[in-house]
C-alpha positions in Angstrom: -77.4 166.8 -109.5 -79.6 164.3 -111.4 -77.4 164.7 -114.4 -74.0 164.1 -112.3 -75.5 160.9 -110.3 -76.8 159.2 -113.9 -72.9 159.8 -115.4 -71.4 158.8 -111.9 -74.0 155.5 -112.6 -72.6 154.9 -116.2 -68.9 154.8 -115.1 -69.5 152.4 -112.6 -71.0 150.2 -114.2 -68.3 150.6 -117.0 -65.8 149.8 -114.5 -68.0 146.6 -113.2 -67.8 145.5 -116.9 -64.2 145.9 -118.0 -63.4 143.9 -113.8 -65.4 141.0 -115.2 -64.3 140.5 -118.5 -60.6 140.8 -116.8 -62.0 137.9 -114.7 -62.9 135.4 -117.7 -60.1 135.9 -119.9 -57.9 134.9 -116.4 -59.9 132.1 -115.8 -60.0 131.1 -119.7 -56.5 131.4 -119.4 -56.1 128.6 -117.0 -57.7 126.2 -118.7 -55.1 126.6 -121.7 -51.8 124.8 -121.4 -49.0 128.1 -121.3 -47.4 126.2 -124.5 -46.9 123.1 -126.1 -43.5 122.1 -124.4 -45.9 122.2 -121.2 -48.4 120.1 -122.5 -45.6 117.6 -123.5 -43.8 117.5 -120.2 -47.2 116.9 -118.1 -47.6 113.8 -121.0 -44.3 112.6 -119.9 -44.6 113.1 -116.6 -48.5 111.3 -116.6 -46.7 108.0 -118.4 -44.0 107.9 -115.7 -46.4 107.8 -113.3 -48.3 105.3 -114.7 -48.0 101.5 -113.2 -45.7 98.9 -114.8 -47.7 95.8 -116.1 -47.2 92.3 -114.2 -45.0 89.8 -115.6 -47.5 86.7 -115.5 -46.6 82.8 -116.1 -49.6 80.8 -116.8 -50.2 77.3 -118.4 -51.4 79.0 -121.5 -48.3 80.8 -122.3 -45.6 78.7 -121.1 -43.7 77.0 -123.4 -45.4 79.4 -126.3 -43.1 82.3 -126.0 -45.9 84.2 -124.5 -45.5 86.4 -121.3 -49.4 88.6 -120.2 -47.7 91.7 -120.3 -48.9 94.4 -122.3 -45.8 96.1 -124.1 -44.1 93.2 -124.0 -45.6 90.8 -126.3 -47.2 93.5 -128.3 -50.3 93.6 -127.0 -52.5 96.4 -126.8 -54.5 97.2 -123.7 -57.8 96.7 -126.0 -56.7 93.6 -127.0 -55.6 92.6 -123.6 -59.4 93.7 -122.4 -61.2 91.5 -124.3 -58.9 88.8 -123.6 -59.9 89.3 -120.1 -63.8 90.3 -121.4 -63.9 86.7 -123.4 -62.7 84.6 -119.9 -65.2 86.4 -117.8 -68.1 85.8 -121.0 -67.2 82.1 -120.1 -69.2 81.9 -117.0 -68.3 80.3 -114.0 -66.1 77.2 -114.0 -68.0 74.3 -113.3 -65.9 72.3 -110.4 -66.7 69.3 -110.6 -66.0 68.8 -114.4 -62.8 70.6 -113.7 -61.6 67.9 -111.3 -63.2 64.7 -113.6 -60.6 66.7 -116.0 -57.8 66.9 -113.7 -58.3 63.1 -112.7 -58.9 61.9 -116.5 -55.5 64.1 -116.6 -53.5 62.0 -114.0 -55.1 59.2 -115.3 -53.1 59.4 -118.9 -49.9 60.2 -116.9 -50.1 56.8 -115.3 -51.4 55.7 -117.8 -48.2 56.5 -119.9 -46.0 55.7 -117.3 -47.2 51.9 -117.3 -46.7 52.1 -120.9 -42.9 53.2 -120.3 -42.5 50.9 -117.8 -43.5 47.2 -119.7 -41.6 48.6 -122.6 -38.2 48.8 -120.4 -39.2 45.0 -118.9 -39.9 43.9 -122.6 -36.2 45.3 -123.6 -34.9 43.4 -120.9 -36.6 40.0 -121.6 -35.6 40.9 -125.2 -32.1 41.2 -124.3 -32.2 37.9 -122.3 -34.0 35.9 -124.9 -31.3 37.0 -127.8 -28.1 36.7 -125.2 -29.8 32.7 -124.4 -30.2 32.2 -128.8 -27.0 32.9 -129.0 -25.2 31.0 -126.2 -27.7 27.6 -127.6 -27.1 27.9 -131.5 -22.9 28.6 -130.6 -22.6 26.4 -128.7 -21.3 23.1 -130.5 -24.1 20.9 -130.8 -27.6 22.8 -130.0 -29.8 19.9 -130.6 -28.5 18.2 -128.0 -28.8 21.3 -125.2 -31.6 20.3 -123.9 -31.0 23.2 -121.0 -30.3 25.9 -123.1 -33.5 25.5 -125.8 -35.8 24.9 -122.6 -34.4 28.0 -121.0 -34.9 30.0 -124.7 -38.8 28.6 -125.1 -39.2 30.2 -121.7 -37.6 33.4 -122.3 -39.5 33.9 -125.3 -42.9 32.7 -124.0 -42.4 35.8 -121.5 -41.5 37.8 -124.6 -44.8 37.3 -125.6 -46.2 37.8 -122.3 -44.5 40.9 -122.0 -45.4 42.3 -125.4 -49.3 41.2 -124.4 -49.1 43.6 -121.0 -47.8 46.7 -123.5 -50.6 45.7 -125.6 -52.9 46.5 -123.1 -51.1 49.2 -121.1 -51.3 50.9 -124.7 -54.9 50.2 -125.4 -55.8 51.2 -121.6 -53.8 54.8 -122.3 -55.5 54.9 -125.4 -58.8 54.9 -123.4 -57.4 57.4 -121.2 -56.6 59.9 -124.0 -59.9 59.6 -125.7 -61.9 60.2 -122.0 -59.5 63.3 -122.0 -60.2 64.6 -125.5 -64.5 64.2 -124.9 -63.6 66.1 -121.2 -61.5 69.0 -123.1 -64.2 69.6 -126.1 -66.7 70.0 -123.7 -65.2 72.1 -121.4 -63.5 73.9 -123.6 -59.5 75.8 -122.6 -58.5 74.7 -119.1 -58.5 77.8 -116.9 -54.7 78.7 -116.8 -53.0 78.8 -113.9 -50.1 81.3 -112.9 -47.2 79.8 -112.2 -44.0 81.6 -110.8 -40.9 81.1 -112.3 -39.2 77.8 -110.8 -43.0 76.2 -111.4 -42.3 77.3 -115.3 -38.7 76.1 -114.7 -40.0 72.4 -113.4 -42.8 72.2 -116.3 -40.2 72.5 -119.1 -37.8 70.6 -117.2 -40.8 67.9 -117.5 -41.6 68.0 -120.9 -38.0 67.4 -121.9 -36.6 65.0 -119.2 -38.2 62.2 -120.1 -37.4 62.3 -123.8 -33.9 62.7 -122.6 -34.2 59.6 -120.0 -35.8 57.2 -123.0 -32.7 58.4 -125.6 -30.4 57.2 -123.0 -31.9 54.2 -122.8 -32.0 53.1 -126.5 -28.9 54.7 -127.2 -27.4 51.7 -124.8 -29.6 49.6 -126.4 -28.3 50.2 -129.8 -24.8 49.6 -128.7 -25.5 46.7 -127.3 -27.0 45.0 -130.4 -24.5 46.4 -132.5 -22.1 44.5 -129.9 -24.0 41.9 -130.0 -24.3 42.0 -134.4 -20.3 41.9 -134.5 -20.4 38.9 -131.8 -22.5 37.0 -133.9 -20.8 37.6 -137.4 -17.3 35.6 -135.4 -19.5 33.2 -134.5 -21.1 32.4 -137.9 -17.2 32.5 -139.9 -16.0 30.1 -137.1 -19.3 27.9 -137.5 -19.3 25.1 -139.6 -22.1 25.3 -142.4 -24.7 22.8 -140.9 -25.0 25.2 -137.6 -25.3 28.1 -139.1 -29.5 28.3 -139.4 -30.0 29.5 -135.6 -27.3 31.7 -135.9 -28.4 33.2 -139.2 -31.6 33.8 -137.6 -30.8 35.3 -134.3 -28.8 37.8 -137.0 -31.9 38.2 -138.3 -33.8 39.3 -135.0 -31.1 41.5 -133.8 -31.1 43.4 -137.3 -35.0 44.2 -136.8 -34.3 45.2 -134.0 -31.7 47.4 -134.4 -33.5 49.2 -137.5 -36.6 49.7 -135.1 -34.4 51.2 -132.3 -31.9 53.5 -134.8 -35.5 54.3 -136.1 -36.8 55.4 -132.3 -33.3 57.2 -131.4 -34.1 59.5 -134.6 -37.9 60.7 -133.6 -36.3 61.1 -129.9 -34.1 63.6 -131.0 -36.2 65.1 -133.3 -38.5 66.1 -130.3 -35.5 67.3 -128.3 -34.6 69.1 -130.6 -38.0 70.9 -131.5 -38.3 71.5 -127.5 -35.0 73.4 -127.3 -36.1 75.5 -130.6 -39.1 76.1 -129.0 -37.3 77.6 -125.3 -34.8 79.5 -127.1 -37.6 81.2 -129.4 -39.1 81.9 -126.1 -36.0 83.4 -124.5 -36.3 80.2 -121.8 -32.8 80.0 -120.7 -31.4 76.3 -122.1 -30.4 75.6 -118.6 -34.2 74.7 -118.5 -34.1 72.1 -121.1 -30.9 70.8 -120.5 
């Protein structure tokens, strides 16, 4: 009987061992991916699942060809976290600097505005004071137009008045820029801000519209002194020679200024042109820029 129970023991604890190892080869099994199609299907079916990156607009990329979007730019998500790592190593944004930048901001946008605006009034005067030389020296005795010469000292004393204000306007944008510059090297790169899509729509419409606006301007300009060059070269064949000083000189003063304003029209276009180059390297639509 001893004998019996000690082989009855041995088999059952046979059986115990072969159930267990059964067990872990199961449970090893598990852990395995069934093949390497499997493996590649859960990886296709993980990246499908996987969120879409945000299409973002700031002030930093617009107008740069940029978009934050990883995959589309060809950024990788380490590069794109210590993007983010370097802006939050920056430290909190000190408010109050941040506005004396945004007011030293507005400040050189009026500043620039003034500046546009005396050198449309000086154009004008300009245009007034050549239009009075001409009428005095064609006319058939300008010494003795005693109207006419007092009405041209007048036109070009505000000239000079004119050109004084644009003097200063300049300098006091000048100022403005330089208060601007010290505010941006110590605070270093302005915080961007996101901007939807009309905002980035309105900011290059801003940056081009006002190039546009000035080539108008001394595009009519131009033709109007070349009007005004043709005008004076009948007048000075129909002139007999001892008039022909004032009207030689008034030549004179509308070829200078000419020359500068063909000279303007160029660099105008120029920066169009490099705007547009730069939208359609972004893929901005030229609607934009238009």
């Amino acid at each position: 009987m001893v004998s019996g129970d000690i082989h009855l023991s041995r088999v059952l604890r046979l059986l115990a061992a072969v159930a267990a190892s059964g067990v872990l080869a199961v449970a090893a099994g598990a852990q395995q991916p069934t093949s390497v199609a499997e493996a590649a299907r859960r990886a296709r079916e993980q990246k499908k699942q996987a969120p879409k990156a945000a299409r973002e607009w700031n002030t930093d990329n617009i107008g740069k060809g940029q978009v934050s979007e990883i995959g589309a730019t060809g950024e990788s998500a380490e590069g794109a976290g210590q993007r983010a790592g370097g802006a939050a190593a920056a430290g909190p944004v000190d408010e109050a600097k941040e506005k004396e930048r945004s007011d030293a901001e507005k400040d050189v946008n009026d500043a620039t505005a003034a500046v546009v605006a005396r050198k449309k009034e000086l154009d004008l005067l300009q245009r007034d004071a050549d239009l009075k030389r001409r009428q005095v020296f064609s006319s058939p005795d300008p010494k003795s137009d005693d109207t006419g010469r007092g009405d041209l000292t007048t036109l070009n004393a505000d000239v000079d008045a004119k050109k004084a204000e644009l003097q200063q306007a300049e300098q006091k944008l000048a100022e403005a820029k330089s208060k601007l510059d010290a505010l941006n090297a110590e605070l270093g790169p302005k915080p961007p801000k996101q901007l939807s899509e009309g905002e980035q729509r309105t900011e290059w419409a801003n940056r081009i519209r006002p190039l546009r606006e000035e080539l108008a301007r001394v595009e009519a300009e131009i033709t109007r002194l070349q009007s005004e060059q043709t005008s004076t070269a009948n007048v000075s064949n129909a002139q007999p020679p001892p008039l022909l000083s004032g009207v030689v000189g008034s030549s004179q003063n509308t070829g200078a200024r000419l020359a500068d304003l063909q000279k303007q029209r160029d660099d105008l276009r120029r920066k169009i042109a490099e705007i547009e180059d730069e939208a359609r390297r972004a893929g901005i639509s030229s609607e934009w820029v238009r």
